[in-house]
C-alpha positions in Angstrom: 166.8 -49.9 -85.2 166.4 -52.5 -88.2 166.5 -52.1 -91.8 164.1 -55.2 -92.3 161.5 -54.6 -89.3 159.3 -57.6 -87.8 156.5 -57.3 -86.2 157.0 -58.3 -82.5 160.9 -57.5 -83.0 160.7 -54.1 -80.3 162.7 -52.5 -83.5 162.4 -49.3 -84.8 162.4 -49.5 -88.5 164.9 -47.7 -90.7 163.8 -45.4 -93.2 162.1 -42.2 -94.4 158.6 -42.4 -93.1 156.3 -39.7 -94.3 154.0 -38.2 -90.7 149.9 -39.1 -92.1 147.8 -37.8 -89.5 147.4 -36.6 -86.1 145.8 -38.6 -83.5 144.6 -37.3 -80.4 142.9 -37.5 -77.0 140.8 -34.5 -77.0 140.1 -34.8 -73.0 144.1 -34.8 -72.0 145.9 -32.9 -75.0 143.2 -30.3 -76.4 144.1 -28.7 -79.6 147.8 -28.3 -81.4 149.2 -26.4 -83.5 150.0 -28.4 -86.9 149.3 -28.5 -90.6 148.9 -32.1 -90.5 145.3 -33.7 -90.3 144.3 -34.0 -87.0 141.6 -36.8 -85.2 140.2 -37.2 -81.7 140.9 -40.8 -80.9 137.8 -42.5 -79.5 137.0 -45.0 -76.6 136.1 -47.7 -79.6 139.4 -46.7 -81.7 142.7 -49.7 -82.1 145.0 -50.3 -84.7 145.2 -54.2 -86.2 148.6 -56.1 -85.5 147.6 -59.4 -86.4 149.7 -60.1 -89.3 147.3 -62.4 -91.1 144.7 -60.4 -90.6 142.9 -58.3 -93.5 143.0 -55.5 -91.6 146.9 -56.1 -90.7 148.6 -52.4 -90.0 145.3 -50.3 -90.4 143.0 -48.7 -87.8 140.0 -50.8 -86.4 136.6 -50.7 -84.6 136.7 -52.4 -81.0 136.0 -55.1 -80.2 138.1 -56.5 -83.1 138.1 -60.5 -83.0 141.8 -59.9 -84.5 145.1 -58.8 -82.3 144.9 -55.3 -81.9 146.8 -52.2 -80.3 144.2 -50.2 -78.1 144.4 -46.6 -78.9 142.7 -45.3 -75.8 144.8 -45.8 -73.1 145.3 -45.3 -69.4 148.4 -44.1 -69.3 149.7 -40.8 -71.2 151.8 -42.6 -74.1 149.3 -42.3 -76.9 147.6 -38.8 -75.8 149.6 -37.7 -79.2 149.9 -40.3 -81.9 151.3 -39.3 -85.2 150.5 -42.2 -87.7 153.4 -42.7 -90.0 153.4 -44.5 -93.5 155.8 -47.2 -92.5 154.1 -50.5 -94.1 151.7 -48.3 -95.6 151.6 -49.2 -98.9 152.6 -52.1 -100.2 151.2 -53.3 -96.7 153.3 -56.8 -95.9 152.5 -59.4 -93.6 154.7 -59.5 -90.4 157.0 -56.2 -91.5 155.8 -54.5 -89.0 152.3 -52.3 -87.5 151.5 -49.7 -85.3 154.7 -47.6 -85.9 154.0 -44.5 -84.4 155.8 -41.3 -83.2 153.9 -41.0 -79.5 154.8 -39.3 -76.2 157.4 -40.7 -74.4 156.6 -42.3 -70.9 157.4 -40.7 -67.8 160.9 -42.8 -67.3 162.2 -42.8 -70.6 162.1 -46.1 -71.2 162.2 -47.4 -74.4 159.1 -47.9 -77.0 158.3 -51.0 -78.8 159.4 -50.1 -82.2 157.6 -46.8 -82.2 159.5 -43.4 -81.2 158.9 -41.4 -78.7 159.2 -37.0 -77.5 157.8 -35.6 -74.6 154.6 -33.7 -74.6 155.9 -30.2 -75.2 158.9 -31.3 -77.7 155.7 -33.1 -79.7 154.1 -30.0 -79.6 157.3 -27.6 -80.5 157.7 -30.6 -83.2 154.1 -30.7 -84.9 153.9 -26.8 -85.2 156.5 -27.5 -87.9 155.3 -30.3 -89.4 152.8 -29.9 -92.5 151.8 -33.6 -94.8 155.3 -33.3 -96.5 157.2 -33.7 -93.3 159.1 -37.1 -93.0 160.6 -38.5 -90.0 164.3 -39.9 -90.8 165.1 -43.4 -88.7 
């Protein structure tokens, strides 16, 4: 954990970070219980880490010619991605993007920066999470 997060650093940033939206891949996860918004997350759907980019820390269309984080993925990690406001607003170059809470991977091991549950704790977790929640790093 870091109080002053990088982006590239593998740290996940300290701070109260407010849970935005739902993200989801409707072919693996289905529906869930939550009072948050929910989304499906599409073939075409990435997030911008490319810090000089306009776009920097926002979601994206793909093909992006910028860096970006691939939503759709092969494995299971971002089947459940809860979008958080960490370098929401003011957005700043190189603080950090893509900080998610996701599901965890099948070893444990350790996210980029982002945090990670298993499938059922997310779901136990987002029945009890409404757009006031904050996650506390």
């Amino acid at each position: 954990m870091r109080a002053l997060k990088r982006e590239g650093d593998g740290a996940t940033p300290r701070g109260n970070w407010q849970m935005r939206r739902v993200l989801i891949r409707p072919d693996r996860v289905g529906s869930l219980a939550t009072a948050l918004p929910v989304s499906p997350i599409r073939p075409e759907n990435g997030w911008c880490d490319a810090p000089e980019d306009r776009n920097y820390n926002r979601p994206v269309a793909l093909p992006y010619p910028a860096s970006y984080e691939r939503l759709w993925r092969d494995d299971h990690l971002y089947d459940v991605v809860v979008v958080l406001s960490h370098n929401e607003r003011p957005r700043q170059r190189y603080r950090g993007s893509a900080v998610f809470l996701h599901i965890a991977d099948s070893e444990g091991r350790p996210t980029a920066g982002c945090i990670a549950v298993s499938l059922p704790d997310m779901r136990k977790l987002l029945a009890l999470c409404g757009p006031q929640t904050a996650v506390k790093i």
